[in-house]
N, C-alpha and C positions, 0 to 999 in steps of 0.2 A: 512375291507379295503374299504376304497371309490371307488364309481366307478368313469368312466372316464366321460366328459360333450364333446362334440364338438368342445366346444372352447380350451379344453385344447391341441387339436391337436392327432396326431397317439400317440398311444400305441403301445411299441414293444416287444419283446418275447424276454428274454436273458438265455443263455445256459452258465450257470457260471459253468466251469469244472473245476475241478481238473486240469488238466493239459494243454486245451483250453477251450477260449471261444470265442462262434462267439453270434451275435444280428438278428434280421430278423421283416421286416415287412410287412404287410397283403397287398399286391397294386394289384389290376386289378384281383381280386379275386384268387391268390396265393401268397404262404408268399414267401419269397424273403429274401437270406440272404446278408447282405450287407458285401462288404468287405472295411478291413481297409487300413490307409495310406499306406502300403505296397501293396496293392492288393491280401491281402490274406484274405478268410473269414472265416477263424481258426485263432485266437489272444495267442498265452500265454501266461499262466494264472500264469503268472510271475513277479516281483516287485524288482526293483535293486536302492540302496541308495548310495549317496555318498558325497563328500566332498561338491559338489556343485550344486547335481539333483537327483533328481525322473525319475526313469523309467520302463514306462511300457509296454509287449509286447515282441516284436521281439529285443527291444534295449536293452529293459535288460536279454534276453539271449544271444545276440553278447558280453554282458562284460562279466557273470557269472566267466569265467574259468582267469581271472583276481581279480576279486570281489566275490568270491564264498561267506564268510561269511556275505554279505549284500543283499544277491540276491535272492529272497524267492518263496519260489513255493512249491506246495500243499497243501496250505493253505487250501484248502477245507477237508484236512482230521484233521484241528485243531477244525474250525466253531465250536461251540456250543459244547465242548469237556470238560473234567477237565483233567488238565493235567498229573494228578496220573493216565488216565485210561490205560489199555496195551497196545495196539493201539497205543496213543499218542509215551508210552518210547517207546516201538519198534521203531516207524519214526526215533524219534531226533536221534535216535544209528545213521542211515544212513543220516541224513542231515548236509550238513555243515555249515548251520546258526547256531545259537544260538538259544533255546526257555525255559524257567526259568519259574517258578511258580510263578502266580502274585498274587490277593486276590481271595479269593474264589475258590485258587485251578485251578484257569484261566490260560490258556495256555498264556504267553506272549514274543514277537519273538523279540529279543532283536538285536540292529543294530547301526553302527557308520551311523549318514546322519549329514550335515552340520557341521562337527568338533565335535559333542556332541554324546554320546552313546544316546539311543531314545529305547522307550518298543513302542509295537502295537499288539493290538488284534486282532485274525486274523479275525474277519468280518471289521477294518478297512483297513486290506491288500487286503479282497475282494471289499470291498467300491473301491479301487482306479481302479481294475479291472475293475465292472463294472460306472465309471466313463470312462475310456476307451472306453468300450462298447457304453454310451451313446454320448456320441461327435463322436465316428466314422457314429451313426445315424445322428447325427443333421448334420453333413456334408453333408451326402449323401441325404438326404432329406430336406435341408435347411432350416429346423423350430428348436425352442425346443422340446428337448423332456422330456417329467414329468413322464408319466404313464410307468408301464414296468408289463410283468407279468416276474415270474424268476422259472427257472425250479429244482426240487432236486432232490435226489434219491429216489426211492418208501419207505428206510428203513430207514431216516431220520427222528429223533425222535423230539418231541414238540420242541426242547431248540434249534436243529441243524436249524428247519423250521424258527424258530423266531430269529436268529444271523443272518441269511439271509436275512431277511425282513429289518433287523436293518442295514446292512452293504449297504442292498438299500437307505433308508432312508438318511443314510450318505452320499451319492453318488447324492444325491437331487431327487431321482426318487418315485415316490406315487406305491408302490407296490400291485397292484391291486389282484394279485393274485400268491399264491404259488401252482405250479402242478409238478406233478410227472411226470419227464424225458419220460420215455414209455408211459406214457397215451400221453405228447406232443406230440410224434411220429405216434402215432394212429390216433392223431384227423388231423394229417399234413396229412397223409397217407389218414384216410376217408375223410376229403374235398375234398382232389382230386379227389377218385374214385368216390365219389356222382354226382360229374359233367359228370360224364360220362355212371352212371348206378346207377339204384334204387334198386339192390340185396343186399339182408343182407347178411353181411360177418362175420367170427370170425377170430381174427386176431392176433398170438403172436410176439410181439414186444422182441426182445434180443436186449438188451443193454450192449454191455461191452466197459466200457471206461477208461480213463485214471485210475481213479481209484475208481472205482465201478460199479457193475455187478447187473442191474434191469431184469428181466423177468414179463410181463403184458401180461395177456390173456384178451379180450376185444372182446364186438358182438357191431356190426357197423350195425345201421341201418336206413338208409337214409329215412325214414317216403314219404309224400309225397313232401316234396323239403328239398332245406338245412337247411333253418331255424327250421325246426321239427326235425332235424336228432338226432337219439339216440345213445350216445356211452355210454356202459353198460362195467363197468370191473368186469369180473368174475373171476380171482384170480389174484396174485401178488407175485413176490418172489423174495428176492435180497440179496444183500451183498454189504456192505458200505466201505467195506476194500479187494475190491477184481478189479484188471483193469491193464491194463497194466503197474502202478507204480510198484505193486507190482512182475508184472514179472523182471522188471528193478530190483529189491531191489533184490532178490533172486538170480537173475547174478553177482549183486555187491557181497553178500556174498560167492559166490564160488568163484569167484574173491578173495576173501579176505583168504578164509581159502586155496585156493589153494597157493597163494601168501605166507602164514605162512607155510605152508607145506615144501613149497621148500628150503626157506630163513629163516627157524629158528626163532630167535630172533630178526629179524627187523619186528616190526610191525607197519603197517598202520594205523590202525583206527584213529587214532587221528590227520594224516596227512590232512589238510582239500582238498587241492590242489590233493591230488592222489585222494582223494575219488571223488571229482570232476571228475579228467579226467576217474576213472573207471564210473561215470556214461554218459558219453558224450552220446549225442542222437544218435550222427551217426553211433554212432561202437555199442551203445544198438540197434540199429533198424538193420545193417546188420548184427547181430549175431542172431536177432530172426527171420530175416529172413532164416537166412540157416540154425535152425534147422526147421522152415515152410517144409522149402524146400526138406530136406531132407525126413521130417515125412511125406512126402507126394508123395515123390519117392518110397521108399520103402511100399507103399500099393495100 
């Protein structure tokens, strides 16, 4: 991967998640994450098609529960996938898009956009994300921007690292460099503290996210300034199918089998509109919160 020249202006950092993503760039010797037209600097990592637009962000989860089968999200547990894998069938059970087998056993997310059904791969569903990603930059720092580095899970394998690179590319950005999630957080974490002490530290990063769970141990040692500083990772351990989607999926299924419990012979799953609203974020986030709440009264 090339590096970056002076001329080509800042390089920025992109945190392409599963279920957000924010951008951040390096100014006045701290990174800095920028927020988008909303004023939020969490984006989701969401994509909504339709008769006559593209949307991405916060607009295409205000339509979803109208739009639900155009409206795509988790795409990061498709990236660099075959769609035979278990993984994969598990998802599509609980999504309400469409995703069919394309050549090569390629996961492909099938959608009505402009009057016409339309297939995409999901590194070009992540393309448009971080396409997002980079004009909420160029906004905020009113240059272009080319270079990016982009972060993955520590357990992301050759295929998943390179659909990521490729859905950069797509997205017109020179992807300088692919790093693992927790080591980013380490080295955000060491810069800072180097500014302010020259002690080596060892440092475990826990990363659970929307959906995937990295754990990185790593010794920080600030040599004698920053430019010498060493960050050494001494071990690594994660899971690519594990974050808070998956808590969400597992509420929907009790949901669902509770739902058949009661009511016999009406079944849901195939109703794409209730699966939706069992997944609605509001009522997923204060239901995890009060059992938070409760597992944490009772101890």
């Amino acid at each position: 991967m090339a590096a970056a020249s002076k001329s080509d202006g800042p390089a920025v950092g992109i945190d392409l998640g599963t279920t957000y993503s924010c951008v951040a760039v390096w100014r006045h010797d701290r990174g800095e994450v920028i927020a988008n037209d909303q004023g939020n600097r969490l984006t989701p990592s969401c994509v909504a098609f339709s008769s006559t637009e593209k949307l991405v962000g916060e607009a295409a989860v205000n339509q979803a529960a109208l739009n639900p089968m155009n409206t795509i999200f988790e795409v990061k547990r498709l990236i660099g996938r075959r769609f035979s894998a278990e993984s994969v069938q598990e998802d599509v059970k609980l999504w309400p898009f469409k995703v069919v087998a394309g050549s090569d056993d390629r996961p492909m997310i099938l959608v009505q956009y402009e009057g016409k059904e339309r297939q995409f791969m999901p590194e070009e569903i992540s393309s448009m994300v971080l396409v997002k990603m980079r004009e909420t930059a160029e906004v905020y720092l009113g240059k272009k921007i080319k270079n990016a580095v982009i972060t993955v899970p520590v357990y992301f394998n050759n295929s998943q690292r390179q659909a990521t690179i490729d859905a950069g590319a797509t997205a017109g950005l020179n992807v300088m460099r692919i790093i693992n999630e927790p080591t980013a957080a380490a080295l955000a974490y060491g810069l800072e503290k180097m500014s302010v002490s020259n002690k080596q530290r060892t440092v475990l990063v826990f990363d659970l996210g929307g959906g995937t769970f990295d754990v990185s141990l790593l010794n920080i040692d600030p040599g004698t300034n920053m430019d010498k500083g060493l960050f050494e990772v001494v071990a690594i351990a994660g899971d690519t199918h594990l974050g808070g989607a998956d808590f969400d999926n597992e509420m929907v299924k009790y949901s669902l089998r509770e739902f058949t419990r009661k009511h016999g012979k009406m079944d849901i799953h195939s109703n794409q509109k209730a699966l939706r609203r069992l997944r609605n974020e509001d009522c997923l986030r204060e239901s995890k919160e009060d059992v938070v709440f409760h597992c944490t009264d009772h101890h």
